[in-house]
C-alpha positions, 0 to 999 in steps of 0.5 A: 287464764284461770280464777283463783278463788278460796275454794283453791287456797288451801291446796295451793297454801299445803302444797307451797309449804312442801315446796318452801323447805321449812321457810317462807313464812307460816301458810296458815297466816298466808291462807287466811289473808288471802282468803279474807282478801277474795272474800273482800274483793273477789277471785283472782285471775291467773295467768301464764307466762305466755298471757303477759306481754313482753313490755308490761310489767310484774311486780313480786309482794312478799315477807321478809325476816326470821319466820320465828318472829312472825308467830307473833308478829301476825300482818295485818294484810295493810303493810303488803299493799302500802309497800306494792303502793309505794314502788307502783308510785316510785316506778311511774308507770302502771304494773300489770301484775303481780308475781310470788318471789319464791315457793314458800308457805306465805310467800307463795299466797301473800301475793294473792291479797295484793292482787285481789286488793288491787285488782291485779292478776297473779303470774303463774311462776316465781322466781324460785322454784322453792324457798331461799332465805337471802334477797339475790338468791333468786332467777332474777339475779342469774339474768341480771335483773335488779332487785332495786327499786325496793320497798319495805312496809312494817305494821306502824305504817313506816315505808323505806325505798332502796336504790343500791348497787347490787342484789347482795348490797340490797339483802345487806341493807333491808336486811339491818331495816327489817331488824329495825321494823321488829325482824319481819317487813313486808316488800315489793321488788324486782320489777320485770317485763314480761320478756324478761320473766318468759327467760328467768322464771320458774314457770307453773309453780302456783298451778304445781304447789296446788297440785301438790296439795291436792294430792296430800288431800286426796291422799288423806281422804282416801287413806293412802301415805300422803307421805309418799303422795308427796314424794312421787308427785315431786319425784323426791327421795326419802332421807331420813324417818326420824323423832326429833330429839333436840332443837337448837333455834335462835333469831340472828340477824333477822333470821332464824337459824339452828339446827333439828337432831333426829334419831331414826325409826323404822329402817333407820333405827340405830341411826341419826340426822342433823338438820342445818337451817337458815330460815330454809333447811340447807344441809342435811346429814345423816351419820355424819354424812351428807345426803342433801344439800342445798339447792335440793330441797329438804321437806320435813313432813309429819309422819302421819299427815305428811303436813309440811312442817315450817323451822318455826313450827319444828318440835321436839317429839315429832315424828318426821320424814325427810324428803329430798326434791331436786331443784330447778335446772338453773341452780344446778349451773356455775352461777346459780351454785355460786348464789346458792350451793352449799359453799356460800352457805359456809359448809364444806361440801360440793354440791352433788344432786339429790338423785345421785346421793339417794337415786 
């Protein structure tokens, strides 16, 4: 057990935007809620997985919707709490903890307000080991763990509580409710036992983001390539070093989808990449052919900075590498690529593993 306090933040929010592969929500919105709720009520404990017991129960607090439209639709910090407030009191029985769902700018840090608010620790693991843009694209669903009972929270003081099925019906339900609380809703789900997180959770990976950040920070202090900082310390592969020449970027469904057109600089002048994203970078192309797919990740760092940069946060003119970064092993099996492999995601290509494409 260690105390999270605001002097950890800002690695912990740098590093977990690495790992979010453009999606997971802005982390400087996630940084200053998490930083005003520690101010407010104190530091955090963190705990490993081994710190909980196996019959106590972990809650995960994160957004939902397009990242594109929480640029203006800022939480306010309420919403997360009245929907972590909502499922305690619909389950009946006392959560022992808090937990992110994924590795992903605000996701990652959002649960440190509702742990801080409530009194709560923080679990080290998600439920991801990066970023994905759907409800069931999680560990949780490769062991058979609900997502339901669900709760959702907008900036009106609305909440909704789902009960369904399965985990694809429930992304299909609070999908069409988070288009109706304005493209973005704040939720609390997947309630599990400590057992059940010791089997399916991607361990460390608060501790792991926040030494990602520190290292870019070091890095930069030191005026060592924070670029290539980022790609030793996740064992990545560089893809792409490119401009960003087009842009394609649209709100659909409570998503935001499009597409980045790069031409290349330095090694890779004469050539070209395109970039496909839902919410998260999912395939990346370079002359046709793919280099990344998911469940790799694809990081897009700023040249200069090595600063991750969000789909929402993408320009045209920027000076970007691409990263690739192998994902968890469980993505890799038969369950984990029905849920997340470049198929379900509609593009008609076999997943092969970032090191063999670009080792």
């Amino acid at each position: 057990m260690r105390m999270l306090t605001e002097q950890h933040i800002d690695d912990l929010a740098l590093g977990a935007a690495v790992l979010g592969t453009g999606g997971g929500g802005d982390p400087y919105i996630g940084r200053l809620l998490a930083i005003e709720a520690i101010r407010k009520f104190g530091p955090v404990k963190l705990l490993t997985l081994d710190e909980i017991g196996d019959d106590e129960l972990v809650v995960p607090a994160a957004m939902m919707g397009a990242p594109t439209v929480m640029v203006e639709k800022i939480p306010n910090g309420r919403e997360i709490v009245a929907a972590f407030k909502a499922l305690a009191g619909y389950l009946g029985q006392p959560i022992a903890a808090v937990m992110s769902i994924e590795a992903g700018g605000l996701n990652s840090i959002m649960p440190i307000s509702v742990a801080a608010e409530m009194g709560l620790p923080l679990i080290d693991c998600d439920g991801m080991g990066r970023a994905f843009p759907e409800i069931q694209m999680v560990t949780h669903t490769i062991f058979g763990v609900s997502a339901t009972p669900m709760t959702m929270a907008d900036e009106k003081g609305n909440t909704v509580l789902i009960n369904t099925i399965d985990n694809h019906w429930t992304e299909r339900f609070s999908r069409s409710i988070t288009v109706d609380m304005g493209g973005s809703a704040l939720i609390a789900l997947y309630a599990a036992t400590g057992k059940q997180l010791k089997e399916l959770a991607v361990r460390g990976t608060m501790t792991y983001a926040e030494e990602i950040g520190k290292t870019v920070r070091l890095a930069r202090q030191q005026e060592a390539n924070p670029v290539e900082a980022v790609r030793r310390i996740t064992g990545g592969f560089q893809a792409f070093k490119g401009k960003v020449v087009d842009l394609q970027r649209r709100t659909v469904g409570g998503f935001a989808r499009g597409e980045a057109h790069l031409d290349g600089l330095d090694e890779y002048n004469g050539s070209k990449m395109i970039i496909h994203f839902q919410n998260e970078h999912l395939v990346a192309m370079r002359d046709e052919k793919y280099v990344v797919t998911v469940p790799d990740l694809i990081t897009v760092l700023d040249v200069d900075t090595g600063e991750p940069i969000t789909t929402e946060g993408l320009r045209y003119g920027f000076r970007i590498v691409v990263i690739g970064i192998p994902c968890d092993s469980r993505w890799r099996t038969q369950k984990g690529l029905e849920l997340v492999g470049p198929r379900y995601f509609g593009y008609d290509v076999d997943y092969i593993p970032v090191e063999q494409r670009l080792g």
